[in-house]
N, C-alpha and C positions, 0 to 999 in steps of 0.2 A: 270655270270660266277661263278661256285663252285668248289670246291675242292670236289666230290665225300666221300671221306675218308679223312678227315683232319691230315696232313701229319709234318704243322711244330710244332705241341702241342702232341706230339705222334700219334699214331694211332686212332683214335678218329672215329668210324666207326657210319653209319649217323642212324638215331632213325629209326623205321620198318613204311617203307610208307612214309619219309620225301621225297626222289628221287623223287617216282610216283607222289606226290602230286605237287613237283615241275614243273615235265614233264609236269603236267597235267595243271597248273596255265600259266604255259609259254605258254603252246598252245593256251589256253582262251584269255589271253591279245595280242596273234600273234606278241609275243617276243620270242628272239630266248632261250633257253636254254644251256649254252655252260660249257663242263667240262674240268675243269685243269686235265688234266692225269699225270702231270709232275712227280709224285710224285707213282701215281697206277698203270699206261700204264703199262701191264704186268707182275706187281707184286705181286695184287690180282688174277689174273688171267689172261690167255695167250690175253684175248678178254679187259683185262682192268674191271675198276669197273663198266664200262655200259656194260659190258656181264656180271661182276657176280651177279648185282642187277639188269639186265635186265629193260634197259632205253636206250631209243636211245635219245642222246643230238645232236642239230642242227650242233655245231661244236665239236670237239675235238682238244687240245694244249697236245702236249708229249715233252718230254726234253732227256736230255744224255741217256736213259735206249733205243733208238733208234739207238744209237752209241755206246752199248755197255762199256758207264759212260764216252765217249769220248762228244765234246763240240758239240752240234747240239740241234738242235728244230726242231719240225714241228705242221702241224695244218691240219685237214680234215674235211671234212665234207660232207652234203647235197646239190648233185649235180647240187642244183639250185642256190647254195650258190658259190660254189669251181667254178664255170663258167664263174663268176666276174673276175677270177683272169686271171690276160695274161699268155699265147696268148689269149686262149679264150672269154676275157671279159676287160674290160679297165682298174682293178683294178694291178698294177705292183706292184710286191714282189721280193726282195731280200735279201741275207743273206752272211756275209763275210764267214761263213762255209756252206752255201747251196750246197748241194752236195761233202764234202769233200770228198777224195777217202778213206782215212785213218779211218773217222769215217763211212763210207757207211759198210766198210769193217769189221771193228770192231762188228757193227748192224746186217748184217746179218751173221755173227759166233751167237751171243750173241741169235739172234731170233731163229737161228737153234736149241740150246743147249733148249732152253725154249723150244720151239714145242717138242723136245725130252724127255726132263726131266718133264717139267712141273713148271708153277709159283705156287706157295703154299701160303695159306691164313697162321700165322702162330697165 
């Protein structure tokens, strides 16, 4: 698990080719690759830092920028992966905010305004 762009020492954006090479090492050893978005999930850009250094990671973790800086997480991923989770699979997830209405609502305002405006590298 990475942090794409290192978020809590400032901005600290990753060395040219360090991603790919990561993507590339995880697939070799058939480990999973998995990025912290908490911090980039559409702030570098609307797709996150794995659209804007073009890397697909096996999972992805986002945080309050989903609830519009309201209290929520989430996690996605590779549909052979996400299948595990119930219903569909026997791995059981929950969350005392999963699905709040307040932060659901907050999120997509916050997502609309981005699709609209745009996130900006700065």
């Amino acid at each position: 698990i990475v942090e794409p762009v290192v978020g809590n020492a400032g901005f600290i954006t990753p060395e040219h080719g360090f991603l790919h090479k990561l993507r590339e090492l995880t697939k070799q050893q058939n480990s999973l690759l998995i990025f912290d978005e908490v911090m980039t999930g559409f702030r570098v850009s609307f797709g996150g830092a794995q659209d804007y250094y073009g890397i697909k990671p096996d999972l992805t973790t986002l945080g309050k920028i989903i609830g519009g800086g309201l209290p929520v997480g989430a996690y996605g991923g590779r549909k052979d992966i996400m299948s595990m989770i119930a219903p569909s699979g026997p791995v059981y997830q929950a969350g005392t905010l999963s699905g709040n209405p307040l932060s659901m609502a907050s999120g997509i305002k916050t997502l609309e305004l981005l699709r609209r405006y745009g996130a900006k590298v700065n």
